[in-house]
Each structure stands twice: as C-alpha cells, then as structure tokens.
N, CA, C and O atoms as a Tinker XYZ file with bonds, in Angstrom:
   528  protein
     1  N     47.725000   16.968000   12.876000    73     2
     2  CA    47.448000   18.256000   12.236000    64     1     3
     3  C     47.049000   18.009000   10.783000    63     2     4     5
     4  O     47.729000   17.218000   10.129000    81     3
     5  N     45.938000   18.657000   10.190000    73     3     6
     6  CA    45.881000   18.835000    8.879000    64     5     7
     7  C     46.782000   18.900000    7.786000    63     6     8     9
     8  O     47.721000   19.690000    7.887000    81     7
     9  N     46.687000   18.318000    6.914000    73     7    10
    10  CA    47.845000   18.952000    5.604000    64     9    11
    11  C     47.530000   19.806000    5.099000    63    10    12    13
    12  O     46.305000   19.715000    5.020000    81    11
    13  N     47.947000   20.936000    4.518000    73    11    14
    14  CA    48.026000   21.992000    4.457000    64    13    15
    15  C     47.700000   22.152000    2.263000    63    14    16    17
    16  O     48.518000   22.859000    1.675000    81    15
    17  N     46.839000   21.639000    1.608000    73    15    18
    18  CA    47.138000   21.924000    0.278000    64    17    19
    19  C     47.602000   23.013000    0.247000    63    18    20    21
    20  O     48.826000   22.906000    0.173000    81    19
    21  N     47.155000   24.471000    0.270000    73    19    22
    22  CA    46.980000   25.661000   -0.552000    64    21    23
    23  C     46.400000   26.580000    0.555000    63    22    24    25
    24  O     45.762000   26.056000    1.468000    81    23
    25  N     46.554000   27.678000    0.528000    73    23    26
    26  CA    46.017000   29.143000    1.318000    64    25    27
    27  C     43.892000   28.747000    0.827000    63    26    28    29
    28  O     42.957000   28.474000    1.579000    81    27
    29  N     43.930000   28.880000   -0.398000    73    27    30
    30  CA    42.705000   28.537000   -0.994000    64    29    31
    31  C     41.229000   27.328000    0.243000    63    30    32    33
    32  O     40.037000   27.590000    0.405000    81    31
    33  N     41.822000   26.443000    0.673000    73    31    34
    34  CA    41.194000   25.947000    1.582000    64    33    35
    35  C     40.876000   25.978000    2.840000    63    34    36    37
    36  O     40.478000   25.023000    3.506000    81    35
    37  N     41.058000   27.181000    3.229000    73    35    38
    38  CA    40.756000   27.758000    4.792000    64    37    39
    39  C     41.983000   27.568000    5.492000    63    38    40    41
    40  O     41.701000   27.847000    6.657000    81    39
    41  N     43.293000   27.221000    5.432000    73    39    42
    42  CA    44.238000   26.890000    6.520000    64    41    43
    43  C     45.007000   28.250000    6.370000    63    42    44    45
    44  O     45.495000   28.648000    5.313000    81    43
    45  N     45.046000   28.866000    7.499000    73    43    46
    46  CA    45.338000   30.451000    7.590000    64    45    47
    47  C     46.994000   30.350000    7.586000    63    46    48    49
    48  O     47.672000   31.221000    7.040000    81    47
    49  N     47.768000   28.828000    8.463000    73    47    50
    50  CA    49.463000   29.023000    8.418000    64    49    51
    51  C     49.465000   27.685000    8.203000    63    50    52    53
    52  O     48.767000   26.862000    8.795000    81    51
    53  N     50.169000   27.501000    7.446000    73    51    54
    54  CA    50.896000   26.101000    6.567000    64    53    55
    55  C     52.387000   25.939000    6.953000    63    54    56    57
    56  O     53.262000   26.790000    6.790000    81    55
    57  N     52.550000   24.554000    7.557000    73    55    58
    58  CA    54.202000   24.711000    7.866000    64    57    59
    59  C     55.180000   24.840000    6.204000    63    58    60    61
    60  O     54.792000   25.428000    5.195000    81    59
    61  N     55.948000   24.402000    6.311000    73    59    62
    62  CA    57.143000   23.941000    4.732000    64    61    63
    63  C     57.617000   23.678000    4.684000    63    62    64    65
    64  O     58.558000   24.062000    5.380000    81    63
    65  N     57.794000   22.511000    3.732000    73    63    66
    66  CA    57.700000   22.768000    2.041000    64    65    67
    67  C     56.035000   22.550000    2.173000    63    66    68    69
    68  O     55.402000   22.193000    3.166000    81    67
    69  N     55.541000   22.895000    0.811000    73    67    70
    70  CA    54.231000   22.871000    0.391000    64    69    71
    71  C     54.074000   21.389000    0.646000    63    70    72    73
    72  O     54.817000   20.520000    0.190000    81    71
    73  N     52.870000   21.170000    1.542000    73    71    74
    74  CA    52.094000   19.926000    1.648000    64    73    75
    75  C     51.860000   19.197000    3.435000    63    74    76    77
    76  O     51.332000   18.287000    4.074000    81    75
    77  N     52.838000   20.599000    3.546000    73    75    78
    78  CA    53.489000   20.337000    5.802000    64    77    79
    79  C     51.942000   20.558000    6.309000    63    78    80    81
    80  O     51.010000   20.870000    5.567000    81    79
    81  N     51.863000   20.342000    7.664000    73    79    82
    82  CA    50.467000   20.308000    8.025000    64    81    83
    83  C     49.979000   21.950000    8.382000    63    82    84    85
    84  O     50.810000   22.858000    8.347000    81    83
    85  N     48.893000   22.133000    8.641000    73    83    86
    86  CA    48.141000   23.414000    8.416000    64    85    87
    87  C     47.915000   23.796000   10.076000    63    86    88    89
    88  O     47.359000   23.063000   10.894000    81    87
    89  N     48.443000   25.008000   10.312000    73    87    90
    90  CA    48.633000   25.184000   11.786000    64    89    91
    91  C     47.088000   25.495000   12.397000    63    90    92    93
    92  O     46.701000   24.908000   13.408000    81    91
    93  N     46.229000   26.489000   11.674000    73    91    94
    94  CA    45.007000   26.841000   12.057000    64    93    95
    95  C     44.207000   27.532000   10.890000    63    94    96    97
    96  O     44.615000   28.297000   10.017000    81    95
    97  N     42.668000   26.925000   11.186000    73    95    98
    98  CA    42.078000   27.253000   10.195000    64    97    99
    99  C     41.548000   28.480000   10.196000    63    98   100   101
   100  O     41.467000   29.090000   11.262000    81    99
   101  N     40.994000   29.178000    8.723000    73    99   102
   102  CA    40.209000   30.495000    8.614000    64   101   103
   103  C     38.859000   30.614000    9.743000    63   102   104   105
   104  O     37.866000   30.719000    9.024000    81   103
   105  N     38.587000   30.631000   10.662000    73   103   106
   106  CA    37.375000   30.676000   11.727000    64   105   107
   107  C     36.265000   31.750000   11.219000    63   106   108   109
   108  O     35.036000   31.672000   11.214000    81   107
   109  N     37.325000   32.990000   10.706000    73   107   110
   110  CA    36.669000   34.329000   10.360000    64   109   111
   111  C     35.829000   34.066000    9.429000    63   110   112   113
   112  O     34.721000   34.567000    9.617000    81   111
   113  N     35.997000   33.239000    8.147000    73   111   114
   114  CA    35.589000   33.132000    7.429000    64   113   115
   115  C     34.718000   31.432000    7.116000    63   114   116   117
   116  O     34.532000   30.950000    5.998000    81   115
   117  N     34.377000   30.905000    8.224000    73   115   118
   118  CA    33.842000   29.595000    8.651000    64   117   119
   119  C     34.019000   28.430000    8.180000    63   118   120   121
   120  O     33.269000   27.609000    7.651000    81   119
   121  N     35.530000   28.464000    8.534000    73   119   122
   122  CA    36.434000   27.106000    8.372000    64   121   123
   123  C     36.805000   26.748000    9.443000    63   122   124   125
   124  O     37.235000   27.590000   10.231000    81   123
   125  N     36.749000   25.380000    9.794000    73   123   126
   126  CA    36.985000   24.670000   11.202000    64   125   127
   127  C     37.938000   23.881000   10.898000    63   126   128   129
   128  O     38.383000   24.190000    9.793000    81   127
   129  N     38.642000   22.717000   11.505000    73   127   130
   130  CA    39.708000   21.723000   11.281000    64   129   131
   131  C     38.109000   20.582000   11.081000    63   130   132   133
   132  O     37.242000   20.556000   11.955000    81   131
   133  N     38.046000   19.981000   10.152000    73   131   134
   134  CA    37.711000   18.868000   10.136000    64   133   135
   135  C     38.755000   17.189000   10.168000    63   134   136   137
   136  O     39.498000   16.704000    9.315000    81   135
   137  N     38.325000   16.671000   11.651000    73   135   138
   138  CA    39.433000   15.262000   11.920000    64   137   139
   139  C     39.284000   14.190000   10.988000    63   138   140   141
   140  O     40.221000   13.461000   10.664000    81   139
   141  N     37.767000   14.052000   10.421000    73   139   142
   142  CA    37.782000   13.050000    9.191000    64   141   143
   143  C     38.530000   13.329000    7.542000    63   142   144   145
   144  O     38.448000   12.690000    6.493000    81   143
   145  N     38.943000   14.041000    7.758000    73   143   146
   146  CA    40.090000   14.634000    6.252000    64   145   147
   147  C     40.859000   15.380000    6.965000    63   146   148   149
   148  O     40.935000   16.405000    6.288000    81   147
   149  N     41.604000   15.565000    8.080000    73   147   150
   150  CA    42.095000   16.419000    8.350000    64   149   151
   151  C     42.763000   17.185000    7.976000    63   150   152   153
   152  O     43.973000   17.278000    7.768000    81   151
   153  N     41.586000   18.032000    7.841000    73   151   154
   154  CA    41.963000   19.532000    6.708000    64   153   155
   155  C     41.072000   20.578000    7.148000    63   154   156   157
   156  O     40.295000   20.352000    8.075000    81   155
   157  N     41.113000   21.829000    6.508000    73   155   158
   158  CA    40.234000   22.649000    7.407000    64   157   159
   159  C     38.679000   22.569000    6.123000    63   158   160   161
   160  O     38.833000   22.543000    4.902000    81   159
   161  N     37.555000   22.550000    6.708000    73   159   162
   162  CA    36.398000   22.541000    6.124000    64   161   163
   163  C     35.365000   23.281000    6.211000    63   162   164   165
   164  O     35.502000   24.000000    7.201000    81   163
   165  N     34.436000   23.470000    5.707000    73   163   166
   166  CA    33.176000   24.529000    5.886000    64   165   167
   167  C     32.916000   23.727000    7.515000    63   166   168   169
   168  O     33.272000   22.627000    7.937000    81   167
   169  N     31.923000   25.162000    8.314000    73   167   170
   170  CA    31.170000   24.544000    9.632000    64   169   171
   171  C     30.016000   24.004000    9.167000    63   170   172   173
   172  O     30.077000   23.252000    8.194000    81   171
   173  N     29.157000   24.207000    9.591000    73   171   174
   174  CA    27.451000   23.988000    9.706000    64   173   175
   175  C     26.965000   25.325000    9.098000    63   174   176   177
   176  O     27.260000   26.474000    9.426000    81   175
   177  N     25.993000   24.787000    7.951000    73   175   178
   178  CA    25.212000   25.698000    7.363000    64   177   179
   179  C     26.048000   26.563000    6.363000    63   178   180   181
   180  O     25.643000   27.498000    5.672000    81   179
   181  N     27.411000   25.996000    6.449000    73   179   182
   182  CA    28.234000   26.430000    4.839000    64   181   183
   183  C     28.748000   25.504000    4.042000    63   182   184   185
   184  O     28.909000   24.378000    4.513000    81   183
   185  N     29.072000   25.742000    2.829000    73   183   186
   186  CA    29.625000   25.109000    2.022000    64   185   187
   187  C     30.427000   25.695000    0.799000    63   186   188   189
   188  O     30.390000   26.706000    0.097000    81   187
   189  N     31.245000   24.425000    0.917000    73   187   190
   190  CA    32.781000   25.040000   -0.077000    64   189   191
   191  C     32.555000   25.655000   -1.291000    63   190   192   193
   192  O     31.925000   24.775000   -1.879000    81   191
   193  N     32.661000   26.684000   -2.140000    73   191   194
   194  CA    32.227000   27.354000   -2.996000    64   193   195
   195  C     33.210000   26.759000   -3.905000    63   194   196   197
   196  O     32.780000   25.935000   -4.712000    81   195
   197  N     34.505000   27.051000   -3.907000    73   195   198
   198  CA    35.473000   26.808000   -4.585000    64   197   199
   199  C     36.544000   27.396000   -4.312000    63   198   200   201
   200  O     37.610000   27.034000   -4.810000    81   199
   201  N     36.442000   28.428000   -3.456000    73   199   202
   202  CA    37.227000   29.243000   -2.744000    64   201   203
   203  C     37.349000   29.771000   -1.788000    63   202   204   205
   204  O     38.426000   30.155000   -1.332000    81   203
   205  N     35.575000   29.987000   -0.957000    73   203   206
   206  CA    35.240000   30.293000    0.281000    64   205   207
   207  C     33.827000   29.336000    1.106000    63   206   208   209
   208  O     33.131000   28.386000    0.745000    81   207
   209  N     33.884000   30.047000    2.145000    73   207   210
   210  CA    32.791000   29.184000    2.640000    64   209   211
   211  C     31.393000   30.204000    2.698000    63   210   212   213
   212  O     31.186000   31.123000    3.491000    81   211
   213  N     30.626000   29.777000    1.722000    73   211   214
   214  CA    29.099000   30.490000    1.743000    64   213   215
   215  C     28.115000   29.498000    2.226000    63   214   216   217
   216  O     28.152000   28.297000    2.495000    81   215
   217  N     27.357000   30.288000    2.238000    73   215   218
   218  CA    26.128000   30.189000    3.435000    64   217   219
   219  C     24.987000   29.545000    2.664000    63   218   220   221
   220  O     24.486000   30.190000    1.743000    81   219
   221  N     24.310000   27.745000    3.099000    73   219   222
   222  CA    23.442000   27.204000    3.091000    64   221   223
   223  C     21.734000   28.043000    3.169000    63   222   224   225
   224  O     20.661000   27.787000    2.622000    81   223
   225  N     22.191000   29.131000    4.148000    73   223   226
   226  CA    20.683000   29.422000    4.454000    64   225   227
   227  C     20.554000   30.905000    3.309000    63   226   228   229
   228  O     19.612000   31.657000    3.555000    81   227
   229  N     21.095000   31.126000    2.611000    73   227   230
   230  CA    20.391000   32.303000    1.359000    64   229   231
   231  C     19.101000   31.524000    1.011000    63   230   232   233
   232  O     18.174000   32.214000    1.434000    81   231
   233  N     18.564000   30.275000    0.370000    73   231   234
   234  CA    17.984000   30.357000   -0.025000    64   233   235
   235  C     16.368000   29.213000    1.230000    63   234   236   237
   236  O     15.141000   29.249000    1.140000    81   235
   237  N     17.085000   28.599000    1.966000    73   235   238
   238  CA    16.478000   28.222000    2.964000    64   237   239
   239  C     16.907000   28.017000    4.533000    63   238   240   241
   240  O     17.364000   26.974000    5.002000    81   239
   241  N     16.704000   29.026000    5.121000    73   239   242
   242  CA    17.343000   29.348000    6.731000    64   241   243
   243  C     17.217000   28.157000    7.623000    63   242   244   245
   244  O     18.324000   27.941000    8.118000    81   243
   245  N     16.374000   27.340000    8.012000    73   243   246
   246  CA    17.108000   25.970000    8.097000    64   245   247
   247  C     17.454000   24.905000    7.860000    63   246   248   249
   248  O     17.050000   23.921000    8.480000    81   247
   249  N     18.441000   24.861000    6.721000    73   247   250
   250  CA    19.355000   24.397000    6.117000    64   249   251
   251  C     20.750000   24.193000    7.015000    63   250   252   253
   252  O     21.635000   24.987000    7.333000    81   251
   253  N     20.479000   22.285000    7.370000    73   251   254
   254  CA    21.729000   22.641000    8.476000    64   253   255
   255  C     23.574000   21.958000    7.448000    63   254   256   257
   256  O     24.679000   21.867000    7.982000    81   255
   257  N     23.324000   21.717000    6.381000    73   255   258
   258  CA    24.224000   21.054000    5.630000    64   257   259
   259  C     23.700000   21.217000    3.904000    63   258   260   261
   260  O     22.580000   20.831000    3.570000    81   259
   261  N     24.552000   21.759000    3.029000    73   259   262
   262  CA    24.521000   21.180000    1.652000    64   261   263
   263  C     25.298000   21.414000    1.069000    63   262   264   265
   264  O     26.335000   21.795000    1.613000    81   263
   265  N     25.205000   21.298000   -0.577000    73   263   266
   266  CA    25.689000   20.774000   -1.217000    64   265   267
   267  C     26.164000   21.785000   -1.996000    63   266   268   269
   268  O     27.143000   21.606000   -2.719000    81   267
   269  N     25.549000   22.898000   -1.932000    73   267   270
   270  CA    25.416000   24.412000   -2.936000    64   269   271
   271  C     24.301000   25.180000   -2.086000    63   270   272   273
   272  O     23.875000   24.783000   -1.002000    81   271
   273  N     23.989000   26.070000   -2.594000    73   271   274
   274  CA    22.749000   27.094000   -2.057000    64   273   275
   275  C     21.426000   26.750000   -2.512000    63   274   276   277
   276  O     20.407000   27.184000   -1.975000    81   275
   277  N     21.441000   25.888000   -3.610000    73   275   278
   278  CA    19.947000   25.508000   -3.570000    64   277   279
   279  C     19.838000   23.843000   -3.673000    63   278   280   281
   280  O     18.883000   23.390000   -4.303000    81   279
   281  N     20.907000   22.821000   -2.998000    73   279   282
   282  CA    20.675000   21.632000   -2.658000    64   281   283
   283  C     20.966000   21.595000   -1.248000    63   282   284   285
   284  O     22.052000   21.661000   -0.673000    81   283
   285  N     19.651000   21.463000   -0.738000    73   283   286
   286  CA    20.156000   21.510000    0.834000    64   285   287
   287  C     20.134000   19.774000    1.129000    63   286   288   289
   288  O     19.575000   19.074000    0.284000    81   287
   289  N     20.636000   19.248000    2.110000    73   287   290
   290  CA    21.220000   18.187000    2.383000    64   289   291
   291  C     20.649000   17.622000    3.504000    63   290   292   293
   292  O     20.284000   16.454000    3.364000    81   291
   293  N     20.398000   18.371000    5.065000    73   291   294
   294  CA    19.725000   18.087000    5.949000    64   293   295
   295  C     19.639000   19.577000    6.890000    63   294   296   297
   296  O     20.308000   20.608000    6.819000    81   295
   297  N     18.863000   19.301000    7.502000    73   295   298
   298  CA    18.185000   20.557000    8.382000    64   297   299
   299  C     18.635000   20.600000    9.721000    63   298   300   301
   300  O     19.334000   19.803000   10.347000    81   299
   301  N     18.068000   21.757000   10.079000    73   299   302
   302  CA    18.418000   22.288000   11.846000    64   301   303
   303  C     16.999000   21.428000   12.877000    63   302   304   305
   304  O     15.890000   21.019000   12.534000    81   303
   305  N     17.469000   21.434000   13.748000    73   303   306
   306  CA    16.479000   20.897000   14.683000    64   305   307
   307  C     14.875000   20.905000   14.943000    63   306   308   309
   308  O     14.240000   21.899000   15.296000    81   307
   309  N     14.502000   20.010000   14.777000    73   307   310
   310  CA    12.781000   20.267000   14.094000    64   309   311
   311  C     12.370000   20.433000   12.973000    63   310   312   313
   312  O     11.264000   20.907000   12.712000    81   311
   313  N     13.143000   20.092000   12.215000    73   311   314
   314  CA    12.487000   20.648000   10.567000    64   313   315
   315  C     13.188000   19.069000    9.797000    63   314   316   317
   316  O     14.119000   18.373000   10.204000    81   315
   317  N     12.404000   18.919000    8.703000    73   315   318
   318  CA    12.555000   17.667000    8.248000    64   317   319
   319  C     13.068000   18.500000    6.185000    63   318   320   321
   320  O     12.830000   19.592000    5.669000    81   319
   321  N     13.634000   17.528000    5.796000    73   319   322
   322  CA    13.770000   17.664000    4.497000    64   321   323
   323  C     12.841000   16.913000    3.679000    63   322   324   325
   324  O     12.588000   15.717000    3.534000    81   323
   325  N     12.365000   18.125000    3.136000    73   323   326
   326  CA    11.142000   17.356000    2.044000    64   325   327
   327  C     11.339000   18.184000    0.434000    63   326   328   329
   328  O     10.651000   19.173000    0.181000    81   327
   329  N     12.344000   17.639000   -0.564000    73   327   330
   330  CA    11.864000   17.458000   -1.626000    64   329   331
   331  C     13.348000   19.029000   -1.797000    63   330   332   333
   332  O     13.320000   20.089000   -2.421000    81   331
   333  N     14.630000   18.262000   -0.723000    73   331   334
   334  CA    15.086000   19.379000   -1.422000    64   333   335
   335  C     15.553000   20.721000    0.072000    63   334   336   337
   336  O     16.632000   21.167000    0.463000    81   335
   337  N     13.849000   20.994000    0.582000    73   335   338
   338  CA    13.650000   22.085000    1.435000    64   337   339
   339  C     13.434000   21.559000    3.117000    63   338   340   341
   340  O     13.329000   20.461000    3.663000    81   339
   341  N     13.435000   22.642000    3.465000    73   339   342
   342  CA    13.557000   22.051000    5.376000    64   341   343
   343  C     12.277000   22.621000    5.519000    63   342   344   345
   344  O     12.094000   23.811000    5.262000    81   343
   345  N     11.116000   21.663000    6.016000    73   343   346
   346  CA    10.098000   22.221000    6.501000    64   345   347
   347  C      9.570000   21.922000    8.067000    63   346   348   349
   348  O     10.391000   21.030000    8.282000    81   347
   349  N      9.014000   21.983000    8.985000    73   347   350
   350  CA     8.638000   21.789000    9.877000    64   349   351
   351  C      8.009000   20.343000   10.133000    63   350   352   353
   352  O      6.936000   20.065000    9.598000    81   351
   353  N      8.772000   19.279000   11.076000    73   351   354
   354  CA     8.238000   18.412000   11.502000    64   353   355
   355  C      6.417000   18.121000   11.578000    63   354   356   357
   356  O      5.793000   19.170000   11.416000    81   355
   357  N      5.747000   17.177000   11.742000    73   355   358
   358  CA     4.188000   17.205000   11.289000    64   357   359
   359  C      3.567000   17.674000   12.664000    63   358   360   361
   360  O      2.473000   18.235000   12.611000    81   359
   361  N      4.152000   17.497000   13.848000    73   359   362
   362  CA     3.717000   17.764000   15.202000    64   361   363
   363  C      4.243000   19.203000   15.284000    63   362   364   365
   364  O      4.166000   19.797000   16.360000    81   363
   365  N      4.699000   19.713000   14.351000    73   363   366
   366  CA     5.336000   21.300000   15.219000    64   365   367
   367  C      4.876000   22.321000   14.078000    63   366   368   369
   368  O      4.487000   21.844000   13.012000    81   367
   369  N      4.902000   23.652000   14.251000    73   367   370
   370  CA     4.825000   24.862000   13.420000    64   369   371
   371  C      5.807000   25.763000   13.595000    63   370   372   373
   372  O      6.631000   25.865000   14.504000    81   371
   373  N      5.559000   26.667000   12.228000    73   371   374
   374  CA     7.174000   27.280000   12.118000    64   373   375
   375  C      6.796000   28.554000   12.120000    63   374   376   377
   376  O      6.036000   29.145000   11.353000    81   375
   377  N      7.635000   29.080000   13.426000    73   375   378
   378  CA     7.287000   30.413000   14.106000    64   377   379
   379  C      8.245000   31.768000   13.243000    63   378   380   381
   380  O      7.799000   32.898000   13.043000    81   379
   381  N      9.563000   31.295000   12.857000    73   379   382
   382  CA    10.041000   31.946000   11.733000    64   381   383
   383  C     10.946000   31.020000   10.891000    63   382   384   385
   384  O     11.235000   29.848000   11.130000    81   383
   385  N     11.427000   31.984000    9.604000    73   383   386
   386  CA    12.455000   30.716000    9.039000    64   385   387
   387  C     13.212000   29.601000    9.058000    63   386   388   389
   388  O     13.361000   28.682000    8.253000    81   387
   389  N     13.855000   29.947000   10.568000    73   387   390
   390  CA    15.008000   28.683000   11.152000    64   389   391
   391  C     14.117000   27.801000   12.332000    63   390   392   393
   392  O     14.580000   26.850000   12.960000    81   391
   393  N     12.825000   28.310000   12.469000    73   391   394
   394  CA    12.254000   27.996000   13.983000    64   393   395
   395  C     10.918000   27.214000   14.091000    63   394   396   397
   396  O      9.913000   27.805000   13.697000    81   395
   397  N     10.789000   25.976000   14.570000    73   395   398
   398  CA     9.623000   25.369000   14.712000    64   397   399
   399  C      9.712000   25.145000   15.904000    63   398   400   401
   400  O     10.735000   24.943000   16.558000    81   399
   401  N      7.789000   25.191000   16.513000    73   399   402
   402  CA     8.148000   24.846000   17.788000    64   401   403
   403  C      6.512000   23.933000   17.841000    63   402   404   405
   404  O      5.508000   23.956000   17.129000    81   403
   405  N      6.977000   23.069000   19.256000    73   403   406
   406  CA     6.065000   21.726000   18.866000    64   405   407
   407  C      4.666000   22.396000   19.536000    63   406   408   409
   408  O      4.518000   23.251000   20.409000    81   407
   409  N      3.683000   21.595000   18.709000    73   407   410
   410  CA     2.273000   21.688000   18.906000    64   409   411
   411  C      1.904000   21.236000   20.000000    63   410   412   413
   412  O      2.763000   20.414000   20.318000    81   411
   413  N      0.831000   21.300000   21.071000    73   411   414
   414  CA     0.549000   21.544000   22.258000    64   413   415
   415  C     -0.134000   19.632000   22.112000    63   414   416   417
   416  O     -0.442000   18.895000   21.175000    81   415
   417  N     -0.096000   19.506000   23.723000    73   415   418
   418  CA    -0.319000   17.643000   23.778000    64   417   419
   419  C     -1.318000   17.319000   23.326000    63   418   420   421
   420  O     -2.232000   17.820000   23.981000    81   419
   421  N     -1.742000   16.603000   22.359000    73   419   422
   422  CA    -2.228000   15.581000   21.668000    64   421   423
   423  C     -2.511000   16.144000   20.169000    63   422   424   425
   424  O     -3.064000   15.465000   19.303000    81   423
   425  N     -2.235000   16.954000   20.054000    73   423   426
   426  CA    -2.072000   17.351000   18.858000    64   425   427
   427  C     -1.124000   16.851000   17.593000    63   426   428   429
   428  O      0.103000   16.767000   17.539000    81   427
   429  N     -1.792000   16.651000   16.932000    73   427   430
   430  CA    -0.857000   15.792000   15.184000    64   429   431
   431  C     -0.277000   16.943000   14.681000    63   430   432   433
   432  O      0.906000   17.157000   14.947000    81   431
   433  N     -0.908000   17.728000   13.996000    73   431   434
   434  CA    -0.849000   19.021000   13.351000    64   433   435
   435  C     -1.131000   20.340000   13.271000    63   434   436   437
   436  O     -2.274000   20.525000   12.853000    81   435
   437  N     -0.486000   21.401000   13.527000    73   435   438
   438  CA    -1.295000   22.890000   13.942000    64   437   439
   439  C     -0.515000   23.667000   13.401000    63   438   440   441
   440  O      0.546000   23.333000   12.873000    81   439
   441  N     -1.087000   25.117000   13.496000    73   439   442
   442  CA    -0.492000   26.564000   12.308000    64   441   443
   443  C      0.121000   26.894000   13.580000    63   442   444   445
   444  O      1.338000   26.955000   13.411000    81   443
   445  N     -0.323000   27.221000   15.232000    73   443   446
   446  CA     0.403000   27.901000   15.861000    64   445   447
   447  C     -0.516000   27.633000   17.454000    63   446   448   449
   448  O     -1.727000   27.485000   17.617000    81   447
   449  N      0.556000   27.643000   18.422000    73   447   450
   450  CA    -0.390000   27.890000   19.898000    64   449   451
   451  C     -2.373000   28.284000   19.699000    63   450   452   453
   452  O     -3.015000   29.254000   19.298000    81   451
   453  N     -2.813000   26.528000   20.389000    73   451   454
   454  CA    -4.088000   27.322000   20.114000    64   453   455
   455  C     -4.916000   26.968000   18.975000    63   454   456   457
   456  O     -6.144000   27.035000   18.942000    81   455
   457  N     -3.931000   26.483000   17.794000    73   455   458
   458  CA    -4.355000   26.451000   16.264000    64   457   459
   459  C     -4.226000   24.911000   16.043000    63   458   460   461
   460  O     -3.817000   24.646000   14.912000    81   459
   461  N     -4.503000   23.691000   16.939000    73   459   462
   462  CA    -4.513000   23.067000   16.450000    64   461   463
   463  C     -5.631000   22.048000   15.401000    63   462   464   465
   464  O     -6.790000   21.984000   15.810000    81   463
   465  N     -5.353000   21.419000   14.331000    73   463   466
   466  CA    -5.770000   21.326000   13.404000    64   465   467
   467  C     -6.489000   19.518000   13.191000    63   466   468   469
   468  O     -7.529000   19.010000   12.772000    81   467
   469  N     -5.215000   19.081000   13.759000    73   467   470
   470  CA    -5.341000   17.263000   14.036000    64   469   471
   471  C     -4.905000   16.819000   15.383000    63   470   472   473
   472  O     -3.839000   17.159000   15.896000    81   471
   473  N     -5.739000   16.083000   15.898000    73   471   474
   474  CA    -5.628000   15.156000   17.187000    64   473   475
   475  C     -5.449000   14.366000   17.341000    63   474   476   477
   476  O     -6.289000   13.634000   16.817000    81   475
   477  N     -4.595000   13.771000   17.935000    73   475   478
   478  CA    -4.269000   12.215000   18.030000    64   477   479
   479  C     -5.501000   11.610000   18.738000    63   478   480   481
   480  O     -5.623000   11.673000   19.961000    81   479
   481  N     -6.424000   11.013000   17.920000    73   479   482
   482  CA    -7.537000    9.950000   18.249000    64   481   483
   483  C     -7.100000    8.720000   18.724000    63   482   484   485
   484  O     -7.693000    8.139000   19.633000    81   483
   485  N     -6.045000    8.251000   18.147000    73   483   486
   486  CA    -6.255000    6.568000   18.944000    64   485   487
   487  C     -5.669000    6.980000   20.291000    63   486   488   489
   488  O     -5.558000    6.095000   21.140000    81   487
   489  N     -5.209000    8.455000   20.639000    73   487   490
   490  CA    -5.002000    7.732000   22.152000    64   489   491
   491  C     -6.422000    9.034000   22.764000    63   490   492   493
   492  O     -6.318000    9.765000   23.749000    81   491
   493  N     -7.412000    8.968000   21.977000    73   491   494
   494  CA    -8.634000    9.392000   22.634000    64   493   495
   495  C     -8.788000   10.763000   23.106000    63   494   496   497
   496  O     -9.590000   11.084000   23.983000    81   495
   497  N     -7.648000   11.923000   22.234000    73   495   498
   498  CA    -7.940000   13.343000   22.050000    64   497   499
   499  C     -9.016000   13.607000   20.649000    63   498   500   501
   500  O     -9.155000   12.906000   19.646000    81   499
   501  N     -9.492000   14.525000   20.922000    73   499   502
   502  CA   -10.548000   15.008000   20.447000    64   501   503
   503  C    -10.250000   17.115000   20.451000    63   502   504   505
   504  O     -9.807000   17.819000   21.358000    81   503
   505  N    -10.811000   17.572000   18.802000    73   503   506
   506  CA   -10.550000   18.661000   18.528000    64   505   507
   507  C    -11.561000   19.772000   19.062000    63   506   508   509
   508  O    -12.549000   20.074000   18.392000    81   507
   509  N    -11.207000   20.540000   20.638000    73   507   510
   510  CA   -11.827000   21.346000   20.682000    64   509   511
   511  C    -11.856000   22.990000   21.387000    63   510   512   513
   512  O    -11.781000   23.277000   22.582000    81   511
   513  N    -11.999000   23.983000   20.124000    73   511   514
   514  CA   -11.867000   25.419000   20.190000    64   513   515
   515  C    -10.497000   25.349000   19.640000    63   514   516   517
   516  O    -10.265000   26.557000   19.611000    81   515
   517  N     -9.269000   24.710000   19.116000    73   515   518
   518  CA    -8.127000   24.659000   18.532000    64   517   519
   519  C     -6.951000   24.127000   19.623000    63   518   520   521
   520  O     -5.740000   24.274000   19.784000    81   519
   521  N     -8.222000   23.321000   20.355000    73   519   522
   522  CA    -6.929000   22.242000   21.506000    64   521   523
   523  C     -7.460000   21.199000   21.315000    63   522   524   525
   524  O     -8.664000   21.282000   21.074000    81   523
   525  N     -6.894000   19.909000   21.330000    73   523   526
   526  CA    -6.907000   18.658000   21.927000    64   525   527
   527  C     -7.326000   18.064000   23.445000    63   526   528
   528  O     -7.228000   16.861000   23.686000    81   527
C-alpha cells in the first residue's frame, strides 16, 4: 500500500499515525495508486499542480503526459512531439484535436481521405487525382 504523506496528494483514507499507508486514492479527481512511488499520482493527461490534478490537454488535446499545461512531455496515439506540441505523425492527418488518422496506401503525406500530397516512390506509387 502507498504511504500516505498528507490529504493534499490524492490519498482519500490514510491509516495512523501520520505516514501509515494510504487506503485509496482520489479517482474523482484523477488520482490513481501509482506502484513505482507507491503513492497516489496524476493519471494520463494530468498533472500535479501542487494540490490537484489538472489537465495536460487545456492547451494541447493530445497531450498524453506533462510537466505543466504548456510543457507537454509525450502524446496520445499517432501524434508525435515536435518542439514542445503533439502533432500528427508524417503518414497520418488530424481529423480533430486529439485525432489522427493514417493516410491511405502509399501515401507519405496528406490533409485528409483523398488529399494525398506525397507518395512513396521507391516502392513505385505515383500521385494521382489525390491517391497513390
């Protein structure tokens, strides 16, 4: 079981004296038991404020880990970190904020279904009407 510092770190019941292990974490408020410190910690896509767990994606929605609200750390599935921000892998396009989805076969690069832009030539696609 977790040790229990303080109410302050997500552990909702603390055994006693101060320091006994932490029975279960805040869930409501997106604290999980983390086993590598076992203690309770932000989930995915939050981070420790100083007092609660706020949300990675205010300032970029897929943002799957950071550091604060405007150092994001690493991204959600399909999206790469570039310079800070989560942008869409080079084979895929991003259908909304959290969402990329991959470009149609032989395609390098495209805006959307249809839209592709670059073709993979060495394996002998060629760009035509916005397909490969």
């Amino acid at each position: 079981m977790p040790i229990c510092p303080d109410q302050s770190g997500g552990c909702l019941d603390c055994g006693t004296p101060p320091g006994a292990v932490c029975f279960s974490c805040d869930t409501a408020n997106h604290f999980v038991y983390d086993p590598s410190t076992q203690n309770c910690a932000c989930e995915t896509q939050y981070y420790f404020d100083g007092t609660t767990c706020a949300s990675c994606t205010v300032n970029d929605a897929a943002c799957g880990t950071c550091a604060n609200q405007d150092l994001c750390l690493s991204c959600v599935a399909n999206f790469t970190l570039v310079a800070a921000k989560c942008q869409c892998l080079s084979d895929y396009y991003q259908v909304d904020p959290d969402t990329c989805n991959k470009c149609s076969t032989g395609c390098l690069t495209c805006t959307g279904i249809g839209a592709c832009t670059i073709c993979d030539q060495a394996n002998n696609f060629k760009l035509v009407n916005g397909y490969c």
